[in-house]
Structures are given as C-alpha cells and as structure tokens.
Phi, psi and omega in degrees: 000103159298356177219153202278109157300156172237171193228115175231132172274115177222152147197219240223122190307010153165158181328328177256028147269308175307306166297302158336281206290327156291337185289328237243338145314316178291320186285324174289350189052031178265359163218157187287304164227160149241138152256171182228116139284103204289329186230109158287129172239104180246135168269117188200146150313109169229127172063004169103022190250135168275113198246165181203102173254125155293132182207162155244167205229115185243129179241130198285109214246103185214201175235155173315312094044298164253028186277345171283271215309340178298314192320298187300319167324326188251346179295322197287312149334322218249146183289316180311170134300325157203105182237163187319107150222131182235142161239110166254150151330083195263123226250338184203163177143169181345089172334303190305319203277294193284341162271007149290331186281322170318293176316304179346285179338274201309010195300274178005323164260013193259000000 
C-alpha cells in the first residue's frame, strides 16, 4: 500500500441517512467502504440545552488523499448545522484489506 489509510467517523440523525450517504460515498469511489452503525447514544450540549440523541454512526473506510473530498461530501450531504466528521489515522491492519481499499479509491481515476 502506497498510501495512508484514513478512518473518518461521522454521524448522522438515523440509519437510513447513514446508509444514503455511505453508498453514494462509495458509488463516488471517495471511500473504499462505509459501515453503519444503526444506534449510537450521543450527549451533548446545544444552544446551552443538554440533547441526548439516538444517531447513527457511519464509518468511512478511505485514503488520506481523499479524506478532504470525503470532508466536503458530507458537509454538502449532511442534515446537521454542524455536524461530526472526526478522521484518525489507520497506522496498521491488514496488508491485503488496505491495498484493496486503495484500489477502490483510486477506481475514480483510471
């Protein structure tokens, strides 16, 4: 694998926003894969308001390279006003597993 995988966590007011948004990541070849996570319990502060939401959680399988276009994707996509996108580092894991995920990526140019 020539290039660093990324991991971007984002989510989402329920599952079937999650799911939309992970195919059409995919269908675009700006992620390898997405999974969904359907329920999530997330707590937080708005407007000086405590929420306790159900959401889901979509995770975003990509290469560094495209993690700004995943980033823009889902801001232009996404129901929040602000909503979660976190990206980590996938620093080790399947050889096999991350150069398929490259190839994925990279289809979008050939």
């Amino acid at each position: 694998m020539g290039e660093k995988a990324v991991l971007i966590m984002v989510t989402l007011g329920g599952r079937d926003d999650a799911e939309r948004l992970g195919e059409a990541l995919v269908v675009e070849h700006l992620a390898a894969c997405c999974s969904v996570v359907p329920t999530v319990h997330s707590f937080y502060y708005w407007d000086d308001q405590l929420r306790r939401e159900h959401e889901a959680l979509l995770l975003v399988k990509t290469l560094e390279s495209q993690a700004a276009g995943v980033q823009e994707f889902v801001r232009t996509h996404h129901s929040y006003e602000v909503p979660e996108i976190l990206q980590v580092a996938i620093e080790g894991g399947s050889s096999a597993y991350l150069n398929w995920m490259e190839k994925q990526v990279t289809k979008a140019g050939l």
